[in-house]
C-alpha positions in Angstrom: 16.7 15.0 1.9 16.3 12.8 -1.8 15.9 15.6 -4.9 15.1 12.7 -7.1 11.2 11.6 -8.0 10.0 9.5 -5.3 9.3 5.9 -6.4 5.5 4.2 -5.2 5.0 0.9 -6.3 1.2 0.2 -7.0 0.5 -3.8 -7.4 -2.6 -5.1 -8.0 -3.1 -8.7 -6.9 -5.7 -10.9 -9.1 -6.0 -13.5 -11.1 -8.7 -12.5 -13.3 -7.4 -9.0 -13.4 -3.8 -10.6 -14.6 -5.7 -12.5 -17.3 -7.5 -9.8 -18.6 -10.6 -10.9 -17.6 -11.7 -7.8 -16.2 -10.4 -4.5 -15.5 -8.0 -3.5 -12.8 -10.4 -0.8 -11.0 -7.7 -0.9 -7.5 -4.3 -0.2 -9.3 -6.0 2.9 -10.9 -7.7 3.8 -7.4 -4.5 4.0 -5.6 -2.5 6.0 -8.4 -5.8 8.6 -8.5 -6.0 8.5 -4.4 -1.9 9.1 -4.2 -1.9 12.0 -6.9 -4.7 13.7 -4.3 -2.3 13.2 -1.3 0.4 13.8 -2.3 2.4 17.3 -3.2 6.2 16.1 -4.0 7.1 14.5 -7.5 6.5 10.8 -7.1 6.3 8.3 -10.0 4.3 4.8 -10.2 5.6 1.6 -10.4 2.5 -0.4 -11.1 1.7 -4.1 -12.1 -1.2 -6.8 -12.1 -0.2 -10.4 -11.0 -2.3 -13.1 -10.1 -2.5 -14.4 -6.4 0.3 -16.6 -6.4 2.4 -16.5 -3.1 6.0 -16.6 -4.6 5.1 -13.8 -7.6 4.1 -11.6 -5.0 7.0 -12.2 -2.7 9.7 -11.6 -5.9 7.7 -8.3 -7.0 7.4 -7.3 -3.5 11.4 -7.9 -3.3 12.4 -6.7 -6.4 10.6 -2.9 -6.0 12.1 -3.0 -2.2 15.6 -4.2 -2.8 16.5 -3.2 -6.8 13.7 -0.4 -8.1 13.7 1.9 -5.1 10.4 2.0 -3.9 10.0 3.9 -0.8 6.3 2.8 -0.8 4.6 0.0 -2.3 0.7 0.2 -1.8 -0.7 -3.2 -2.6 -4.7 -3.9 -3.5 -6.2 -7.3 -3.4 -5.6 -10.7 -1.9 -6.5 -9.7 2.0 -9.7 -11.6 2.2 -10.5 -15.0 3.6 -10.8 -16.9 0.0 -8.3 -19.8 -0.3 -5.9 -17.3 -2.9 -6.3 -14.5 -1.4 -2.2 -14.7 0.1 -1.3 -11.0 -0.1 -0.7 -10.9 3.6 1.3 -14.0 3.6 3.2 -12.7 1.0 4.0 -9.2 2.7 4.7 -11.2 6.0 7.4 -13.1 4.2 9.1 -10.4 2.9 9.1 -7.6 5.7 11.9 -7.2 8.6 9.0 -5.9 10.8 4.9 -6.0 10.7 3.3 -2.3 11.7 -0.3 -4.2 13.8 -1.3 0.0 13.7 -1.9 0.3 10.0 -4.4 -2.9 10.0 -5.8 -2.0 12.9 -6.7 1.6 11.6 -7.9 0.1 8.0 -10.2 -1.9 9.9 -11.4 0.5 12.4 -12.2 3.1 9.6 -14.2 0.3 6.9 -16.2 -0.9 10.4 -17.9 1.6 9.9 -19.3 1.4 6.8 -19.3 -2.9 6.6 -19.5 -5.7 9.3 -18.0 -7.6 6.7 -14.5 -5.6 7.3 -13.4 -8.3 10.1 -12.8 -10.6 7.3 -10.2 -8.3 6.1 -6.8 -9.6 6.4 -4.5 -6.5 5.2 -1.5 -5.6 7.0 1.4 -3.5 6.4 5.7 -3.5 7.1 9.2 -2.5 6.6 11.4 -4.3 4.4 15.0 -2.2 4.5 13.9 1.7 3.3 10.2 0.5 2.1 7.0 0.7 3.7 4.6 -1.8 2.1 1.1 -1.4 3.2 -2.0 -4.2 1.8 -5.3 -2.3 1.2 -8.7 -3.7 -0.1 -9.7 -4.0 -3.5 -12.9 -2.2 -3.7 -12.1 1.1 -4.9 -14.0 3.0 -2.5 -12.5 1.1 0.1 -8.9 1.6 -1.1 -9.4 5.3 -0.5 -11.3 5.4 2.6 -8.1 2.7 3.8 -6.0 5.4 2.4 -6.8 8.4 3.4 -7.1 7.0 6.8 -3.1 5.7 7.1 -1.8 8.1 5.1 -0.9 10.8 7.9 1.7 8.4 9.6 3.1 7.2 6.5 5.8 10.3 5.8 7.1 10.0 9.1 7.1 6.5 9.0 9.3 6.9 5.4 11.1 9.4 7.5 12.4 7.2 10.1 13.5 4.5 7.7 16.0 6.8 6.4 14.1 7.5 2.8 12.8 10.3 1.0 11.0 13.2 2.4 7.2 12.8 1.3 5.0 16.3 1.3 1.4 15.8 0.9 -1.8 18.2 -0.1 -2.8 19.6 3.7 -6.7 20.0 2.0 -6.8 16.6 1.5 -3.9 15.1 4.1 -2.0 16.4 6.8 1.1 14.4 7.3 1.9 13.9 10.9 5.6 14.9 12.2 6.3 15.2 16.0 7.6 18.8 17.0 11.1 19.1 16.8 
């Protein structure tokens, strides 16, 4: 078991969000959603960068492999518009794709939008990381969320990182019975 702060990387991924042209609404959704769920000490890593393939690849690399991320939640990017490369850019990066957490996002959003089949997010390992895409609509980030959430400390478990404890009012995590 890790003592130290658990690091979550938080990256928003949009272009008029990176130019300033309007707020980041999905960054701040995550970090509010994650500070429901979860009970350990954990500290953000956050940024805003456009949709550009290789940017997301390098910041998806460098919180992975040098800032120790044990999570990175990502918002933005998973639709069917010509820039929207988030997935493409997780796909690259990850040793293994996780179909379940896609599935699940979709399932859950279904049920409040057809649209949701357009959705595109997916989620995977890269060495002791989990990255997972999400939406960008706020409300959707946190449906997504809270929805996925009760695998992911057992999924962080089983990659050999830090031992995550959530808020049981608002998330059970899931562990098999010893």
């Amino acid at each position: 078991m890790n003592d130290q702060t658990v690091r979550i990387g938080i990256l928003t991924v949009s272009d008029r969000a990176s130019k300033g042209v309007y707020q980041d609404l999905g960054g701040p959704a995550i970090r509010d959603c994650l500070t429901e769920i979860l009970s350990c000490p954990w500290e953000p890593v956050a940024r805003i960068i456009p949709d550009e393939q290789p940017v997301i690849e390098a910041t998806l690399k460098e919180w992975c492999d040098r800032e120790g991320c044990c999570l990175i939640v990502t918002t933005g990017g998973t639709g069917p518009a010509r820039r929207d490369v988030t997935p493409e850019a997780t796909e690259a990066v990850c040793e293994r794709i996780l179909d379940g957490f896609g599935e699940q996002m979709r399932a859950v959003s279904l049920r409040a939008v057809p649209t949701a089949i357009l959705s595109r997010q997916i989620a995977g390992t890269r060495g002791k990381t989990l990255i997972v895409n999400l939406p960008g609509k706020p409300s959707a980030i946190r449906e997504c969320l809270l929805a996925v959430f009760p695998a992911i400390p057992y999924c962080i478990d089983l990659m050999e990182g830090p031992y995550l404890t959530t808020n049981e009012a608002v998330v059970k995590a899931f562990r098999p019975k010893k």
